[in-house]
Structure formats: C-alpha cells, structure tokens
PyMOL Python script that loads the backbone (N, CA, C, O; Angstrom):
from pymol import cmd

cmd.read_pdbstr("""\
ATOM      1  N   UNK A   1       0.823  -1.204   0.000  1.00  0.00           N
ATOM      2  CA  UNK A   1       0.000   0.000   0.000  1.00  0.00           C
ATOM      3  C   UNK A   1       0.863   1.262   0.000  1.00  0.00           C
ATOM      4  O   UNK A   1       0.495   2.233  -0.661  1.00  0.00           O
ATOM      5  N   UNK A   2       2.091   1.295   0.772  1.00  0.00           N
ATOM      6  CA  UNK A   2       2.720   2.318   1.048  1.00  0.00           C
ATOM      7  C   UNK A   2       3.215   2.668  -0.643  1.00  0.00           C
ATOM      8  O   UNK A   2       2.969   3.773  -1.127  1.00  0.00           O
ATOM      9  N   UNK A   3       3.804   1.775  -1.300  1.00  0.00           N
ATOM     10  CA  UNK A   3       4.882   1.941  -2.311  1.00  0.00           C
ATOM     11  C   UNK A   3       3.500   2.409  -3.924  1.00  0.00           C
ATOM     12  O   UNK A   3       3.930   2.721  -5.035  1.00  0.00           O
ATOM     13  N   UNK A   4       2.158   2.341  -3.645  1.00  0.00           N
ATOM     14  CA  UNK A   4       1.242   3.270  -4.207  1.00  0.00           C
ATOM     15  C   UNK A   4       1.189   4.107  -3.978  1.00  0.00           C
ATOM     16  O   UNK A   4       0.839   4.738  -4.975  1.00  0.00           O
ATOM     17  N   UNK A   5       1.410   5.154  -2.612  1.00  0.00           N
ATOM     18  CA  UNK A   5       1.066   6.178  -2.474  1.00  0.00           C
ATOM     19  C   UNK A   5       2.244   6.891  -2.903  1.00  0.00           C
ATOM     20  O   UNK A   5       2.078   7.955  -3.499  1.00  0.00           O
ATOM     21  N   UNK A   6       3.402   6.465  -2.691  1.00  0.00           N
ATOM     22  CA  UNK A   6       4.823   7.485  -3.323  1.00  0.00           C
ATOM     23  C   UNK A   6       4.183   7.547  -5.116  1.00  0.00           C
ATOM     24  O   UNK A   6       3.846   8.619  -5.620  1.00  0.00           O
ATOM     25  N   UNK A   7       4.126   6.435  -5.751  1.00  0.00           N
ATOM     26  CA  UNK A   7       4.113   6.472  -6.903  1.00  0.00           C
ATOM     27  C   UNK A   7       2.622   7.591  -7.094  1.00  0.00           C
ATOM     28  O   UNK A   7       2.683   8.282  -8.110  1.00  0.00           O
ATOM     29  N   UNK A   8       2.159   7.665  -6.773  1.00  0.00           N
ATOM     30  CA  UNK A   8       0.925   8.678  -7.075  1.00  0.00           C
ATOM     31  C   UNK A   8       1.659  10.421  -6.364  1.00  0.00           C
ATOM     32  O   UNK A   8       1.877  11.450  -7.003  1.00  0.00           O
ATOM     33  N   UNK A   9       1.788  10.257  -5.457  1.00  0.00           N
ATOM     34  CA  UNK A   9       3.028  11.221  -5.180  1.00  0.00           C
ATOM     35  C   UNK A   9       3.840  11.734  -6.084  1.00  0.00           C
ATOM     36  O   UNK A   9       3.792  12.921  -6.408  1.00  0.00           O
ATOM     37  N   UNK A  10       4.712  10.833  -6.607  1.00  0.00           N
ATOM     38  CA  UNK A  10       5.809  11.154  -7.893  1.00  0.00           C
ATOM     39  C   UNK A  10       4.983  11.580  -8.948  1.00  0.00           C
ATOM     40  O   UNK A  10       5.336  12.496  -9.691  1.00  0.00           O
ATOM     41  N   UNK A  11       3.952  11.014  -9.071  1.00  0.00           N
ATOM     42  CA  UNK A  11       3.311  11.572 -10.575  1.00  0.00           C
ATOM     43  C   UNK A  11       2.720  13.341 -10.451  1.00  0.00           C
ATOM     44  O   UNK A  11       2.899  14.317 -11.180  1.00  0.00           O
ATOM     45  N   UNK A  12       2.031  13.158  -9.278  1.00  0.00           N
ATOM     46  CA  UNK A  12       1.563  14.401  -9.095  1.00  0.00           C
ATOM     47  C   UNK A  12       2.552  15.316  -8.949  1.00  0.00           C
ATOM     48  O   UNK A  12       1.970  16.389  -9.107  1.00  0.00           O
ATOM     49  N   UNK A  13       3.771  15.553  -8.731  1.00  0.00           N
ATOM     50  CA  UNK A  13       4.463  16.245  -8.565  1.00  0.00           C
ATOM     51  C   UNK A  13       5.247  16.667 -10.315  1.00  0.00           C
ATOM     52  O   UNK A  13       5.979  17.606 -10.626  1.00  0.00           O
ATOM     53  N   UNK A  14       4.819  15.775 -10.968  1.00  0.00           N
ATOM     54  CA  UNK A  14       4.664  15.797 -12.917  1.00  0.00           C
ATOM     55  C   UNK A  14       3.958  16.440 -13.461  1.00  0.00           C
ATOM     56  O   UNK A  14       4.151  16.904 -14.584  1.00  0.00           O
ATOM     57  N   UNK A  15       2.731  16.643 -12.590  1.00  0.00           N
ATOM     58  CA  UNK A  15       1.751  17.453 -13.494  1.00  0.00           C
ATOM     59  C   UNK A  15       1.878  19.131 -13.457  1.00  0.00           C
ATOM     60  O   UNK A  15       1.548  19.816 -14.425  1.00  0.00           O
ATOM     61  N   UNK A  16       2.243  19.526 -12.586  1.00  0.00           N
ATOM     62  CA  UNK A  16       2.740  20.864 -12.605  1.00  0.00           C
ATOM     63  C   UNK A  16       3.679  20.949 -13.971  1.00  0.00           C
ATOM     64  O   UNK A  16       3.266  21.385 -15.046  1.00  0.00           O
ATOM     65  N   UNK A  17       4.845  20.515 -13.759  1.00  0.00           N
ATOM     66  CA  UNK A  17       5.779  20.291 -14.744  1.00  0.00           C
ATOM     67  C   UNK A  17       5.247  20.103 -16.318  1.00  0.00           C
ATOM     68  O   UNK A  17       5.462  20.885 -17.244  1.00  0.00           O
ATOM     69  N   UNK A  18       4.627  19.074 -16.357  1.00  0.00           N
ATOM     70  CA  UNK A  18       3.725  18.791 -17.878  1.00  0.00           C
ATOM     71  C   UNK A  18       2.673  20.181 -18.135  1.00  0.00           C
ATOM     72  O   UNK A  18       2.429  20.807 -19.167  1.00  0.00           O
ATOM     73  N   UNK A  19       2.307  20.307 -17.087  1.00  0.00           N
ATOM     74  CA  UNK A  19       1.419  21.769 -17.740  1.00  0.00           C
ATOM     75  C   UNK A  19       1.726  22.806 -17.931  1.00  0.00           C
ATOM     76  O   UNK A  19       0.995  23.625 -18.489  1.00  0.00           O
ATOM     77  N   UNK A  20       3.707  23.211 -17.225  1.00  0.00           N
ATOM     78  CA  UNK A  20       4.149  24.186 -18.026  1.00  0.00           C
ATOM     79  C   UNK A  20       5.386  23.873 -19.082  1.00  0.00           C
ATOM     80  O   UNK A  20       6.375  24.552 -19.356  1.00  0.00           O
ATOM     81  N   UNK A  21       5.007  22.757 -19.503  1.00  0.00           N
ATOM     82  CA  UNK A  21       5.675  22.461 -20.666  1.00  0.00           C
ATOM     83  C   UNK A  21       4.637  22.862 -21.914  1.00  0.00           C
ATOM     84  O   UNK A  21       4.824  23.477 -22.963  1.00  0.00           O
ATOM     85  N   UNK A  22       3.473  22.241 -21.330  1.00  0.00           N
ATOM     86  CA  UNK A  22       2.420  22.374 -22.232  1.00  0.00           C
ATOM     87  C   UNK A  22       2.097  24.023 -22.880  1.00  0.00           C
ATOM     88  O   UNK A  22       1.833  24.380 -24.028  1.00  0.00           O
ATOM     89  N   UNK A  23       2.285  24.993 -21.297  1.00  0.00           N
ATOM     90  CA  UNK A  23       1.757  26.142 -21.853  1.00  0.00           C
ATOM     91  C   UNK A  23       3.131  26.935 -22.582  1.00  0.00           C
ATOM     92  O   UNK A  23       2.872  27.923 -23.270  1.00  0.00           O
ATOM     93  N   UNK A  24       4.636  26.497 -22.432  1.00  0.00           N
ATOM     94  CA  UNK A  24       5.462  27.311 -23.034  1.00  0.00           C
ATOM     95  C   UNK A  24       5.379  26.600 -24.648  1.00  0.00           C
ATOM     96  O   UNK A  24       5.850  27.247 -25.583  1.00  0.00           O
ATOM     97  N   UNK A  25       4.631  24.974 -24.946  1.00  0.00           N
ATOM     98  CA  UNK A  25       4.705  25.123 -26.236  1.00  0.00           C
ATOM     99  C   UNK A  25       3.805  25.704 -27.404  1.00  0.00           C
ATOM    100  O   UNK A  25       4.074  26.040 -28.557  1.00  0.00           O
ATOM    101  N   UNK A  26       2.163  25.689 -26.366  1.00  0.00           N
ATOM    102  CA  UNK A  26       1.411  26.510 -26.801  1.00  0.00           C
ATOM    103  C   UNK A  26       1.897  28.148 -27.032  1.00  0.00           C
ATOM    104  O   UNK A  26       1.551  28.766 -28.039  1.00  0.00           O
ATOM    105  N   UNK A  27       2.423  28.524 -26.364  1.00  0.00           N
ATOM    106  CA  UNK A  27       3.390  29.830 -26.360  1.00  0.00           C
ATOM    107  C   UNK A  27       4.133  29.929 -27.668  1.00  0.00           C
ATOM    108  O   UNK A  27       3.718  30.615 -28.601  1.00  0.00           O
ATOM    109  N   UNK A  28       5.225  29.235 -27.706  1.00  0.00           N
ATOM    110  CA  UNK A  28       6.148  29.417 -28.482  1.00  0.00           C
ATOM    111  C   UNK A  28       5.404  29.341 -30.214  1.00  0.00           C
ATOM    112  O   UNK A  28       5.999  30.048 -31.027  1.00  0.00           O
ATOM    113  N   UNK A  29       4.330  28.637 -30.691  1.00  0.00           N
ATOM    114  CA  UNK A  29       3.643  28.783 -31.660  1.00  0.00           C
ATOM    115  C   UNK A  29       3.168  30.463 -32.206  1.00  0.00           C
ATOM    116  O   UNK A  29       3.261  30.993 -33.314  1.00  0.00           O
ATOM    117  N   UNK A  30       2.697  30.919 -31.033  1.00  0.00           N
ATOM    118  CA  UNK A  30       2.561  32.642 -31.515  1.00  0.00           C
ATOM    119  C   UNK A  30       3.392  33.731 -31.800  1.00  0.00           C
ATOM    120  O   UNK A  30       3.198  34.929 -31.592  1.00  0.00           O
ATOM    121  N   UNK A  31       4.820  32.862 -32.556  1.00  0.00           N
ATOM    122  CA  UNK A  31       6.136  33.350 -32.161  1.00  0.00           C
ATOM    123  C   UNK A  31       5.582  33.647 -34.274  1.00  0.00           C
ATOM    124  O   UNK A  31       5.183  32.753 -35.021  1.00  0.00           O
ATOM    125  N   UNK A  32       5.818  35.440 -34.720  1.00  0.00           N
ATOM    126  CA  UNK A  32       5.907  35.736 -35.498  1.00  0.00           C
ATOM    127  C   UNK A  32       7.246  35.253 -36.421  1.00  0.00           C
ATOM    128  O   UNK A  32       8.365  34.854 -36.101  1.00  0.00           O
ATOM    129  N   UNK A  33       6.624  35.470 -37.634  1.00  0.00           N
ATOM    130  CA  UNK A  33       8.094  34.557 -38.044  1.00  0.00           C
ATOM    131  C   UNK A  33       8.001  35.478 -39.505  1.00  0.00           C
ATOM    132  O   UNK A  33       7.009  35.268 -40.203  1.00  0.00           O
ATOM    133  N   UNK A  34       9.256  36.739 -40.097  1.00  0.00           N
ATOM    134  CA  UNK A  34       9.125  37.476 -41.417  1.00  0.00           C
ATOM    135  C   UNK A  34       9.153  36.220 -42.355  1.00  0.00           C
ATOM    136  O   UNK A  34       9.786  35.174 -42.216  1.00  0.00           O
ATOM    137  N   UNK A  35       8.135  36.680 -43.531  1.00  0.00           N
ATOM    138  CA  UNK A  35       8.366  35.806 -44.619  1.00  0.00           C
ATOM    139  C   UNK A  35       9.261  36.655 -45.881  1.00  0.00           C
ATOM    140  O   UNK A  35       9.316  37.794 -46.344  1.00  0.00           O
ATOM    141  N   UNK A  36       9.707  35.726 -46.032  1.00  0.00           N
ATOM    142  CA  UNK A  36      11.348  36.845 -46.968  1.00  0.00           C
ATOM    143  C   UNK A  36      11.615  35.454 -48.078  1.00  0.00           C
ATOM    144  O   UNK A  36      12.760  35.005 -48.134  1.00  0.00           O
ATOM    145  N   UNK A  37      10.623  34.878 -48.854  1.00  0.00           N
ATOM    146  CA  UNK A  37      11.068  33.549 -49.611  1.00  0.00           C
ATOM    147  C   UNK A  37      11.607  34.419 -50.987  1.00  0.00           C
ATOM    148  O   UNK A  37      12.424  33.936 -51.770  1.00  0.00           O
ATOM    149  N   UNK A  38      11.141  35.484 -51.113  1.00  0.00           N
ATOM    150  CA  UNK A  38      11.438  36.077 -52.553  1.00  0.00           C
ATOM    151  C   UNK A  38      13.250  36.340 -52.621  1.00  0.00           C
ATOM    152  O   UNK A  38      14.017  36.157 -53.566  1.00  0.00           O
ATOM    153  N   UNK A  39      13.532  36.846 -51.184  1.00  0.00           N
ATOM    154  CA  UNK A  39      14.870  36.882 -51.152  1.00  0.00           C
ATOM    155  C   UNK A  39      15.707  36.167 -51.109  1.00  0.00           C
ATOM    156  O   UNK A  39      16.816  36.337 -51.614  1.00  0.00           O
ATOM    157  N   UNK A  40      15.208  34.913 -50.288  1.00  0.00           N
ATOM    158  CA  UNK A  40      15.975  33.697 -50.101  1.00  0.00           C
ATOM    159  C   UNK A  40      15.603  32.981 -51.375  1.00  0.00           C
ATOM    160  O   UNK A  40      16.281  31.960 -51.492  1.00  0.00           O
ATOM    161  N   UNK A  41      14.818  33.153 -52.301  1.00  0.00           N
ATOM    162  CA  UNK A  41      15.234  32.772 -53.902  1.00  0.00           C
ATOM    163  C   UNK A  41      16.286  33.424 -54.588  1.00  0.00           C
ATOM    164  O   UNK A  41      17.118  32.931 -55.350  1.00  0.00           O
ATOM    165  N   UNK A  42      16.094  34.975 -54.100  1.00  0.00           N
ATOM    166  CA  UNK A  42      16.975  35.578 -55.024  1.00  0.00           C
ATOM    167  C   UNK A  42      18.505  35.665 -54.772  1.00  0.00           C
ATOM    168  O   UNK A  42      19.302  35.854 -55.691  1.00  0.00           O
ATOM    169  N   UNK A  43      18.932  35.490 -53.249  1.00  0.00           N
ATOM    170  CA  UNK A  43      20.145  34.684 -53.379  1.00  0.00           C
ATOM    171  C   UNK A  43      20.488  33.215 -53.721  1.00  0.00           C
ATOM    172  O   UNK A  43      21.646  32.844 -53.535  1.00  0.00           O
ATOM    173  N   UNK A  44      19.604  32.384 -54.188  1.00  0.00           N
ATOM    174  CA  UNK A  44      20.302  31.227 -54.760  1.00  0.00           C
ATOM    175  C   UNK A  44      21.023  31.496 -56.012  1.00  0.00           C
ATOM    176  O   UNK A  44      20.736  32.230 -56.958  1.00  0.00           O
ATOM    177  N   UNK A  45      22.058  30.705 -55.786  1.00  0.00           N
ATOM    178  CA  UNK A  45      23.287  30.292 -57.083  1.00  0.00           C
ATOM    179  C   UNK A  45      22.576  30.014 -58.438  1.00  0.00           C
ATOM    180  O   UNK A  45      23.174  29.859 -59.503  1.00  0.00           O
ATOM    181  N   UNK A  46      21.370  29.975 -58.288  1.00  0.00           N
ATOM    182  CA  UNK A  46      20.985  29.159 -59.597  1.00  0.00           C
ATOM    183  C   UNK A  46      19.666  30.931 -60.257  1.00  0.00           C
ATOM    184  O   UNK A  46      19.211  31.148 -61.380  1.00  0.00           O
ATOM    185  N   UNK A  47      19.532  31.617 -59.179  1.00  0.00           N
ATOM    186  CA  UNK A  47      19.028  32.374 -59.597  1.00  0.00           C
ATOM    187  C   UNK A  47      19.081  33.517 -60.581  1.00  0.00           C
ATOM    188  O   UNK A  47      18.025  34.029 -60.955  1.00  0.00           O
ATOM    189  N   UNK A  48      20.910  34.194 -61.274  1.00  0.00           N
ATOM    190  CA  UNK A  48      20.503  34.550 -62.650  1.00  0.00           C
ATOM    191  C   UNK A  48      20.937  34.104 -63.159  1.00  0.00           C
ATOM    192  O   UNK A  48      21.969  34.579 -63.633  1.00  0.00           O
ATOM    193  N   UNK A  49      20.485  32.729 -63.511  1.00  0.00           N
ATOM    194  CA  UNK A  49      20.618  31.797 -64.909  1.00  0.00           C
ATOM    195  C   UNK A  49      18.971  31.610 -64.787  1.00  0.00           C
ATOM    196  O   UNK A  49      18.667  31.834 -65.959  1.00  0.00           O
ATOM    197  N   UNK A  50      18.060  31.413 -64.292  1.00  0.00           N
ATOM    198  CA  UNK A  50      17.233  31.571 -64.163  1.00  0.00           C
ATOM    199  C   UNK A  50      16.099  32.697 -64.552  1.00  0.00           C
ATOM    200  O   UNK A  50      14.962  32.665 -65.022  1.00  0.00           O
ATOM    201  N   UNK A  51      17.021  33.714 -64.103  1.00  0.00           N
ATOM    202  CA  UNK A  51      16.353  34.893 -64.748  1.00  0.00           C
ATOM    203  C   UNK A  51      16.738  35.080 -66.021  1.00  0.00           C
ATOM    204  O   UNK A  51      15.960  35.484 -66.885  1.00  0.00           O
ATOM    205  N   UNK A  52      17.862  34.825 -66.216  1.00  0.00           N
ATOM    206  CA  UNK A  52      18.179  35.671 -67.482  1.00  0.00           C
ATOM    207  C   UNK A  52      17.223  34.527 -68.380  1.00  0.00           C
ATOM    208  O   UNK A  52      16.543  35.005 -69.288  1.00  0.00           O
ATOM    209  N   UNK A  53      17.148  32.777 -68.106  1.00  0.00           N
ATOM    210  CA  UNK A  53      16.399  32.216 -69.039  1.00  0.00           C
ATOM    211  C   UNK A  53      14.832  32.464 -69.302  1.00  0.00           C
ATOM    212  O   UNK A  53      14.138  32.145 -70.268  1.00  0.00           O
ATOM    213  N   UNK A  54      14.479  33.213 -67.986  1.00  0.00           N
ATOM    214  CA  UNK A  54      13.023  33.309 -68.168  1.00  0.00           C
ATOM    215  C   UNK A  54      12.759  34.882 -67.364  1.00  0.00           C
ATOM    216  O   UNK A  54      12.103  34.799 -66.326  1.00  0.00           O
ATOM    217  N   UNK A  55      13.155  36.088 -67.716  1.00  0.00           N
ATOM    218  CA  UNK A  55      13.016  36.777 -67.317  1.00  0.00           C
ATOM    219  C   UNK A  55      11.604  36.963 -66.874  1.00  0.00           C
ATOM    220  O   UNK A  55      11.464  36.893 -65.653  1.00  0.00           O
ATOM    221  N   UNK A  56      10.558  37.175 -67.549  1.00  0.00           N
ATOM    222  CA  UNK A  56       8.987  37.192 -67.422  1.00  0.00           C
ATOM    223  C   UNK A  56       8.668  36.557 -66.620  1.00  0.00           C
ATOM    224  O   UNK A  56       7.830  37.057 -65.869  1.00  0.00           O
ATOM    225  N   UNK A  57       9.004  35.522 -66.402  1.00  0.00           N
ATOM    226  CA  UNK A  57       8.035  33.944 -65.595  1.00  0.00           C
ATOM    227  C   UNK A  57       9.193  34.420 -64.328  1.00  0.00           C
ATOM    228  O   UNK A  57       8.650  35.022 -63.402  1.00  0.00           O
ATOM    229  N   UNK A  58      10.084  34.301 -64.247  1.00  0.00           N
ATOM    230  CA  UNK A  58      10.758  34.850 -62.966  1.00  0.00           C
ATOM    231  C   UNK A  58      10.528  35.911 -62.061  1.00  0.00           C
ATOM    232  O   UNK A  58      10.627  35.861 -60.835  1.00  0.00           O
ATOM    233  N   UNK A  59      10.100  37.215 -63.015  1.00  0.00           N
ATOM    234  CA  UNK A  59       9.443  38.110 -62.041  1.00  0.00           C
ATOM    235  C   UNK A  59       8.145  38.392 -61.395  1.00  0.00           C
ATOM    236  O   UNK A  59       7.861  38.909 -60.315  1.00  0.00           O
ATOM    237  N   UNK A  60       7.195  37.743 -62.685  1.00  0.00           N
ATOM    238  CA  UNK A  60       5.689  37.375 -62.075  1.00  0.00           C
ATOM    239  C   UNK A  60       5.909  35.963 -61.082  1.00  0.00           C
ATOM    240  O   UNK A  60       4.964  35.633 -60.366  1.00  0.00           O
ATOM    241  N   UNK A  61       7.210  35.126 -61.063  1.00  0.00           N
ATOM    242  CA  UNK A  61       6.782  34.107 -59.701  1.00  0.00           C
ATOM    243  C   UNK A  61       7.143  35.514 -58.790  1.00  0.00           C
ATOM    244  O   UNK A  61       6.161  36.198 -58.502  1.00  0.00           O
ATOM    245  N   UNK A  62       7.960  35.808 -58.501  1.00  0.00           N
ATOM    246  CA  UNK A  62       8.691  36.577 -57.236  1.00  0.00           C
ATOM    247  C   UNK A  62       7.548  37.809 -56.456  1.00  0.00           C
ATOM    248  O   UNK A  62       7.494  38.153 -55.275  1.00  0.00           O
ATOM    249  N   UNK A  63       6.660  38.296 -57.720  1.00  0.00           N
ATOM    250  CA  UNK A  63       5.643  39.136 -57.081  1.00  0.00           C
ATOM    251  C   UNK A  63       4.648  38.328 -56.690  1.00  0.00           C
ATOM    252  O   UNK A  63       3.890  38.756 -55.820  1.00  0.00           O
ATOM    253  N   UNK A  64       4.431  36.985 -57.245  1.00  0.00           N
ATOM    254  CA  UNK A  64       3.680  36.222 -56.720  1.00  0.00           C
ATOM    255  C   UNK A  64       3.704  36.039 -55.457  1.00  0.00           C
ATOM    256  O   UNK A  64       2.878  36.573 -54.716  1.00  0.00           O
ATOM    257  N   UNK A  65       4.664  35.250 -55.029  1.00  0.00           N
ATOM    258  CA  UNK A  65       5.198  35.001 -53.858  1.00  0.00           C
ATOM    259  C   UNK A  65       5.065  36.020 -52.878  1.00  0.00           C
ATOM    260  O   UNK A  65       4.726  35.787 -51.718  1.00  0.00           O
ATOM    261  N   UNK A  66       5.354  37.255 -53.372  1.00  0.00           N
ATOM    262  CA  UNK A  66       5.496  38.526 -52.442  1.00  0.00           C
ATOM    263  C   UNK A  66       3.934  38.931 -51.805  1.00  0.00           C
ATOM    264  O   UNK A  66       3.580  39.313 -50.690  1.00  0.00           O
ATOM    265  N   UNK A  67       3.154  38.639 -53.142  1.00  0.00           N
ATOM    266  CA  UNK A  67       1.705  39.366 -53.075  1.00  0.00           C
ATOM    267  C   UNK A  67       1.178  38.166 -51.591  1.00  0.00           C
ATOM    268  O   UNK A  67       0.576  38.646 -50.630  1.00  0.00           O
ATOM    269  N   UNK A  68       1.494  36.782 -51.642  1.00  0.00           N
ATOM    270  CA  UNK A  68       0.992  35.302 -51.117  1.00  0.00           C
ATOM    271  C   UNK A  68       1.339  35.690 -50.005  1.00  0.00           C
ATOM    272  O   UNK A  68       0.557  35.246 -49.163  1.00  0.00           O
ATOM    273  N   UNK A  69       2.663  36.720 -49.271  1.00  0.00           N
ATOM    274  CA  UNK A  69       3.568  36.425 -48.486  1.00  0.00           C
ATOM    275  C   UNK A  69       2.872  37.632 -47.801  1.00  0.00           C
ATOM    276  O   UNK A  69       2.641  37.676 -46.593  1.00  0.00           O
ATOM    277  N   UNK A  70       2.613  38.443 -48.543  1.00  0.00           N
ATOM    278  CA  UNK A  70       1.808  39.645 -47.352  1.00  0.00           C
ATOM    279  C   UNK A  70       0.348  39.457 -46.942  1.00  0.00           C
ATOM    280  O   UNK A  70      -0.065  39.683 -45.804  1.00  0.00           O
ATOM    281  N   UNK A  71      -0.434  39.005 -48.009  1.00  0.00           N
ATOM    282  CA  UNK A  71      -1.676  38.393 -47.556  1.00  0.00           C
ATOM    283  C   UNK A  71      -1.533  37.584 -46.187  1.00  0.00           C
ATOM    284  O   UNK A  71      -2.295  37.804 -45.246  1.00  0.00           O
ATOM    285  N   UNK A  72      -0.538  36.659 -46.132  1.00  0.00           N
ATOM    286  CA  UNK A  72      -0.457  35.666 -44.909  1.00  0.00           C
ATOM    287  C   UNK A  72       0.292  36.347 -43.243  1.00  0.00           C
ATOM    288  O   UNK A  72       0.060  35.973 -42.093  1.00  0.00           O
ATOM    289  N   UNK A  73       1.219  37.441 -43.748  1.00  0.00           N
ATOM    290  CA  UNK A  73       1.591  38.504 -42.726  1.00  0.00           C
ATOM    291  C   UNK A  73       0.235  39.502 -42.248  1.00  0.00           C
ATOM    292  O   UNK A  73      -0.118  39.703 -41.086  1.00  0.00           O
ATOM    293  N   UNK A  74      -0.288  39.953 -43.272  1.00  0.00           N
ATOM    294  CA  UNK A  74      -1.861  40.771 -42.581  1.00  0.00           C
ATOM    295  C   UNK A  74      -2.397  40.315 -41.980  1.00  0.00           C
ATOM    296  O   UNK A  74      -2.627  40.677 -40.826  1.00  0.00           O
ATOM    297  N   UNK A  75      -2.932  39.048 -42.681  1.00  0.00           N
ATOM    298  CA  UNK A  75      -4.306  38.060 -41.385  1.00  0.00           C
ATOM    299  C   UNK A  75      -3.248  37.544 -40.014  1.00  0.00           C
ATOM    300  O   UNK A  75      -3.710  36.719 -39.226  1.00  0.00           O
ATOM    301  N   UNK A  76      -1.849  38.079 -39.812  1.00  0.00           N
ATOM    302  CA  UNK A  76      -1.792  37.268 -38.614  1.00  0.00           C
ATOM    303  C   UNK A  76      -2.387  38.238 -37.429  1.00  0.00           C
ATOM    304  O   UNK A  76      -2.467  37.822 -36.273  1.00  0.00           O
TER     305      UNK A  76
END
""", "prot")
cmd.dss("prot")
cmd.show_as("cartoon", "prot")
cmd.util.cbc("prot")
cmd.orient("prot")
C-alpha cells in the first residue's frame, strides 16, 4: 500500500511540470516569423541563370510570392 502512495506522489508532482511544458509550447507557436522567400530565392546560385532564361516567368513568380507572403503577414 505504502509503495502506491509514493508512486501517485511522484506523478503528481509531474503534473505541474507537464502543464508548463504544455503552456510554453502553446506559447512558443505565436512566435511571429518574417516571410522573406522572394529573397531567399533571389540569393540562390541558380538564380541569374534563371532569370536571365526566363526573365517574365521569374518576375511574375517573385511578385507572386510577395503578393501570397503579405496576404499571410496581414491576417496574422
């Protein structure tokens, strides 16, 4: 009987612990995050060979992206 009550003991002394694990990960989710993909395209190595092959289609993706990227920054 005795060696139940420690073990219910030990646990309860977990649940504090688990519930502020719980609330710093719920936390850490509302953590803003800049979206910058147009830039981090436009430094890739592969990016003016890219442009220069498709100038048109390269700059309508990049405003694409840009236009996608602020829509999703407003609604936060």
């Amino acid at each position: 009987m005795r060696l139940i009550c420690l073990e219910n003991k030990k646990h309860s002394s977990d649940v504090p612990k688990r519930m502020l694990l719980l609330m710093l990960l719920l936390i850490s989710g509302c953590v803003s995050v800049k979206l910058e993909n147009s830039e981090r395209l436009m430094r890739h190595p592969g990016f003016p060979v890219a442009a220069q092959a498709a100038p048109e289609f390269t700059r309508e993706a990049l405003k694409t992206i840009n236009s996608l990227e602020y829509e999703i920054e407003r609604r936060r």
